[in-house]
N, C-alpha and C positions, 0 to 999 in steps of 0.2 A: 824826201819830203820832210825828216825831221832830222836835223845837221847833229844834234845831239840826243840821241836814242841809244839805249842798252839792249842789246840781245844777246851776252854773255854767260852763261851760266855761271853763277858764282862770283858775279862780280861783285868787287868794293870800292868806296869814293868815300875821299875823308878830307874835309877842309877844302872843298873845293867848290865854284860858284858855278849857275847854268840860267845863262838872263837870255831871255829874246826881249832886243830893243824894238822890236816892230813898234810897239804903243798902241794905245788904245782903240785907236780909229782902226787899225787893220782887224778886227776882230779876234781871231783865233790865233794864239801868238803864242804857242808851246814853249817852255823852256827846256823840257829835260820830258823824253817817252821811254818807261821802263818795259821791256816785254820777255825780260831775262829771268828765271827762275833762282830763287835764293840769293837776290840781291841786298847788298847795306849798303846803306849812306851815312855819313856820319858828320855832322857838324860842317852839312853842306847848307848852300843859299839858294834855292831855284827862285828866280825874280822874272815874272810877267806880267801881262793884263789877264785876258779871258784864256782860260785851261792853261796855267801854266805849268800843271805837273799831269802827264796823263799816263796813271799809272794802268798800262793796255793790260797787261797779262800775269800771270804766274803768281810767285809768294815774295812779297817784297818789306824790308823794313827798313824804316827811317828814323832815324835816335837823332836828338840834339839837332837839326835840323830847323832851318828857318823858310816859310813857304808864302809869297809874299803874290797879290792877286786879285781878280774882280769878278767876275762871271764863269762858276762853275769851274774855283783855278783848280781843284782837286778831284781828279775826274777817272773813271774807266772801271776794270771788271777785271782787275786784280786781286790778289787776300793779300791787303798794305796794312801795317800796325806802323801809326806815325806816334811816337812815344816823345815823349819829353821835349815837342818842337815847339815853335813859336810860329803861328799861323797869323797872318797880316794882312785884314782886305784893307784896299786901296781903295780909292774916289774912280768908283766906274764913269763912264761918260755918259752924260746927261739921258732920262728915260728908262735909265738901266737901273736894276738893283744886284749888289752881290749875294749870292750865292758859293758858299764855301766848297761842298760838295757835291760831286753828281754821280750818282753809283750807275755804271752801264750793263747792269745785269739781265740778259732779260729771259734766262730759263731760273725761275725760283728756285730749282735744285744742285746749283751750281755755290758750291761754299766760296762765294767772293767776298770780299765788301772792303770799305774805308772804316778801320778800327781808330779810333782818335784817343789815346790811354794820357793821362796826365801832361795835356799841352796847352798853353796859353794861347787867348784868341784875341787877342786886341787891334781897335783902328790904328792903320799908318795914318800921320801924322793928326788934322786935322779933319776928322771922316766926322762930319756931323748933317742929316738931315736925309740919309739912305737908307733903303731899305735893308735888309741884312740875314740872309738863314743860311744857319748850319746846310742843308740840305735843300736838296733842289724841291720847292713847293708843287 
């Protein structure tokens, strides 16, 4: 189901890119599923539309990382500290609004979340006249 998914313990990825070209019309269009425990990424590119990083499981970090996106591309019920990235929503398709975030927690006593520590969030290219939250409303 997801051509590029981590289930490694301990894995690392450095300078390396994970697009799904589906586009936008397909909806849900993953680029890269983490469910590996103490995963790094490092000065990687996940590029989709809607959920393009679904970070499923475990304890994951992302440093220097670029995450580029439209509907809920930062998604799942992992403990992810995305540090120092560059976060990029895209021109969703018409009706839609981005949303950065979508945390999938659903026992409150579970320590997961999306930690967002000193990252830039700006429109790819020309994003004027969209809706826009950090977080799923």
């Amino acid at each position: 189901m997801f051509p590029t998914a981590v289930f490694g313990k301990g894995f690392m990825a450095r300078d390396m890119g994970f697009i799904n070209t589906a586009g936008p019309s397909k909806h849900q269009a993953v680029a890269l599923m983490v469910s590996a425990d103490l995963t790094v990424f490092y000065c990687c590119t996940m590029n989709a539309y809607q959920d393009t990083l679904y970070v499923h499981a475990q304890r994951q970090y992302y440093r220097v990382c670029t995450i580029i996106g439209t509907v809920n591309f930062i998604f799942g019920n992992a403990a992810s500290v995305l540090q120092n990235c560059k976060i990029l929503p895209r021109r969703p398709m018409k009706e839609q609004k981005n949303t950065i975030t979508a945390q999938g927690r659903k026992d409150p006593n579970q320590n997961t979340g999306i930690s967002i520590h000193r990252c830039s969030i700006y429109p790819l290219g020309g994003l004027t006249g969209v809706q826009m939250f950090l977080g799923r409303p």
